[in-house]
N, C-alpha and C positions, 0 to 999 in steps of 0.2 A: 575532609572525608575521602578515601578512598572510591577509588571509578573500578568498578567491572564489569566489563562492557555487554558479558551475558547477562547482566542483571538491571533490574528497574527501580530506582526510588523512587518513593514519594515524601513528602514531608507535610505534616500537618498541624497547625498551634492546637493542642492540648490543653483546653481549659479545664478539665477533669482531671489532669495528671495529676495525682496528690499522694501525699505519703498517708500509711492508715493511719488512723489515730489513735494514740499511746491510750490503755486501760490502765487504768488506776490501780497500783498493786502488783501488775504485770511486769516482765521484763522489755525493755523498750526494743521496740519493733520497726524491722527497718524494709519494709514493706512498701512498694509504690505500684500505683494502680492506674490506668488509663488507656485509651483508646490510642492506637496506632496507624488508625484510616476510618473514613466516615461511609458510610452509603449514599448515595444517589446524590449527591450535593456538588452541582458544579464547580468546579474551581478554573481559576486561569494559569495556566503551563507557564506561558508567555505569550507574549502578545500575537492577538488571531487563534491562539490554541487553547480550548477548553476540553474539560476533562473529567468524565468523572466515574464512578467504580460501582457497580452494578450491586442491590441487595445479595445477588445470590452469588456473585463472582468468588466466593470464598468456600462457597458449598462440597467442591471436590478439591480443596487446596491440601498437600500436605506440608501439615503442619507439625512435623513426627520430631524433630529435634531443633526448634527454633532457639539461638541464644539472644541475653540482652547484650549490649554497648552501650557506648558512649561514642557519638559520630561514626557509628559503623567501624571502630577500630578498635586499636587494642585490647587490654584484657577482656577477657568474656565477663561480667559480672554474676549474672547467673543464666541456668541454661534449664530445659524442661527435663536432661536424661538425666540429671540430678535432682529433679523436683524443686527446683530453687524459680522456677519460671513456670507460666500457667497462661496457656492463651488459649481464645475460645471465642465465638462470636453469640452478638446481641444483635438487637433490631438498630441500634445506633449505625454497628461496624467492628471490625476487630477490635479485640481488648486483649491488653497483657497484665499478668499482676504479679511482678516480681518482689524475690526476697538478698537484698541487696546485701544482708550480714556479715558473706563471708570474704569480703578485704575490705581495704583503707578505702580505696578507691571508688567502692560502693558502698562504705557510708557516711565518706566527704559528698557524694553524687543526691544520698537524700537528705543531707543538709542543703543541699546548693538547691533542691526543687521547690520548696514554701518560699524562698528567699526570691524569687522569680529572676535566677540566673539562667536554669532549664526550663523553658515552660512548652514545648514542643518534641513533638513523636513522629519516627519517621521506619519505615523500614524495606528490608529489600526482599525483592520475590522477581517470579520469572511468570510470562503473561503463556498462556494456552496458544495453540497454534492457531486455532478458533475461539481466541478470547478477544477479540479485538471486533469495535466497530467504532465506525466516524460520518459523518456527514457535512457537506460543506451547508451554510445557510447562504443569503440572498447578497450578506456584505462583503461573502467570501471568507470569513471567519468557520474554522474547521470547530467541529464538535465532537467528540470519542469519547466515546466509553467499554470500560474495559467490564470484560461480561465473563469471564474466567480467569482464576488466578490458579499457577499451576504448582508452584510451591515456593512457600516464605522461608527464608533464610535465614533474617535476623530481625528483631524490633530494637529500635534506638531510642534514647535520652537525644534530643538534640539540642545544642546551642545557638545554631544558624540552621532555620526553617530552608531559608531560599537559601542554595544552596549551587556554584556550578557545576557538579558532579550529579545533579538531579536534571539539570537542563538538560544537559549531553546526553544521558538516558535516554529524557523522554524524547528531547528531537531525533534522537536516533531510531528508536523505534517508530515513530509517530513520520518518518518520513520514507522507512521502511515498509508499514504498513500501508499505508497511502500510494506510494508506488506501485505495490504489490496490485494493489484493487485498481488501482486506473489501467494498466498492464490487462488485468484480466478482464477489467470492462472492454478496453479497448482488443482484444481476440476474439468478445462477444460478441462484440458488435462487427466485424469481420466475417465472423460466421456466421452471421443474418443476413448480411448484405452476399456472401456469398450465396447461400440456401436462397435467397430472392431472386436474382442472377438466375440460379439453376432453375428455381420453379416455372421463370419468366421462357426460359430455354425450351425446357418440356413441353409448357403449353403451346409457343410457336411449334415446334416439332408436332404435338399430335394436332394442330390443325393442317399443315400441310400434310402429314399423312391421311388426314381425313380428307380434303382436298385429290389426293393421289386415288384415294379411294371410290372418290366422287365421280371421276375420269376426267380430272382438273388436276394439268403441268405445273408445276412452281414455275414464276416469272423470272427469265432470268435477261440480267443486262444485257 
C-alpha cells in the first residue's frame, strides 16, 4: 500500500463487507457494501497504543469526492463524482456501497470478496487540527481518540488489515500529537509557576510598603 505521509490509515476486518445479492430475473449486480471504520470501539495501533474514532468525528468530514481501491492503489474502481460510489454514515460508522461493473478488475475484486480473499476495509483521511485527544492510563499505556475527521480521501478493499504503511501513520501522528500536548502542558505549567512567583513578589512588596507606611524601615543586612 502506498504511504502519504499527510495522510492517516486505518484498517478495519469487515465482517459486513458483502456483495448485494443477485435478484432473480435481474441482471447480475456487481455491488459491494460495507463499513470502512467503526465508532467508539477501541482498538490497539500497536503495542501501548489504543485508539479509537469518536460517534461524531465524521459529522463535519468532507466527503465530496471520495474514490474506491484496492490497497489504496491503482485503478480507481468506482468514485462518487460518477455515482458509481455512495458513502454516508450509520450509528455503526462509515459505510461505502459501491458499484464495481465498470472493469475487470472490479469484477475479479467481487468475485474474490464471498470467497474470503478480501474480507477487510480500510481508508485514508486527514485528522482536524482539534481532532485529536489522548490520555496516558496508570500502566502507561496511551489512549486516543480521534474526535474530528477532516476529510476522506479514499475507502479500500483490503487484503492485509495490518498493514506497515498504517503503523507509520499512526505513530507519526500519535507521536506528533503527544509532543505537541506535553510541549504545551509543560509552557502551562511555566506560566503558573511564573504567575506564583509574581503573586508571591507583590504580596512581599505590599507588605513592606505597608510597613514603610507604618513608619517601619525594611531590615536590612
Amino acid at each position: 500500500m502506498p504511504y502519504k505521509p499527510e495522510r492517516q490509515y486505518r484498517s478495519f476486518a469487515a465482517s459486513n463487507f458483502q456483495p448485494e445479492e443477485p435478484v432473480e430475473g435481474e441482471e447480475k449486480s456487481y455491488r459491494v457494501r460495507g463499513h470502512f471504520t467503526t465508532f467508539s470501539t477501541e482498538y490497539e495501533l500497536f503495542p501501548g497504543f489504543y485508539e479509537s474514532i469518536d460517534e461524531h468525528a465524521l459529522d463535519e468530514a468532507d466527503m465530496s469526492d471520495v474514490i474506491f481501491q484496492l490497497n489504496h492503489e491503482g485503478l480507481t474502481l468506482a468514485r462518487q463524482r460518477n455515482n458509481t460510489l455512495r458513502v454516508g454514515i450509520d450509528p455503526d460508522g462509515g459505510w461505502c456501497e459501491a458499484d464495481l461493473s465498470g472493469s475487470q478488475q472490479g469484477r475479479d475484486l467481487h468475485e474474490a470478496i464471498p470467497n474470503g480473499h478480501i474480507d477487510a476495509m480500510s481508508f485514508g483521511f486527514t485528522i482536524a487540527d482539534d481532532g485529536f485527544e489522548w490520555e496516558e492510563d496508570e500502566e502507561g499505556a496511551i489512549h486516543s481518540r480521534i474526535t474530528r475527521i477532516s476529510k476522506i480521501f479514499d475507502v479500500s478493499a483490503v487484503s492485509c488489515p495490518a498493514n506497515p504503511s498504517t503503523d507509520i501513520s499512526a505513530r507519526s501522528y500519535l507521536d506528533a500529537a503527544i509532543e505537541a500536548k506535553r510541549k504545551q502542558e509543560e509552557a502551562a505549567e511555566q506560566k503558573r509557576t511564573a504567575a506564583a512567583v509574581a503573586l508571591r513578589r507583590r504580596k512581599a512588596m505590599a507588605l513592606v510598603m505597608e510597613g514603610i507606611q507604618l513608619g517601619y524601615a525594611p531590615a536590612r543586612a
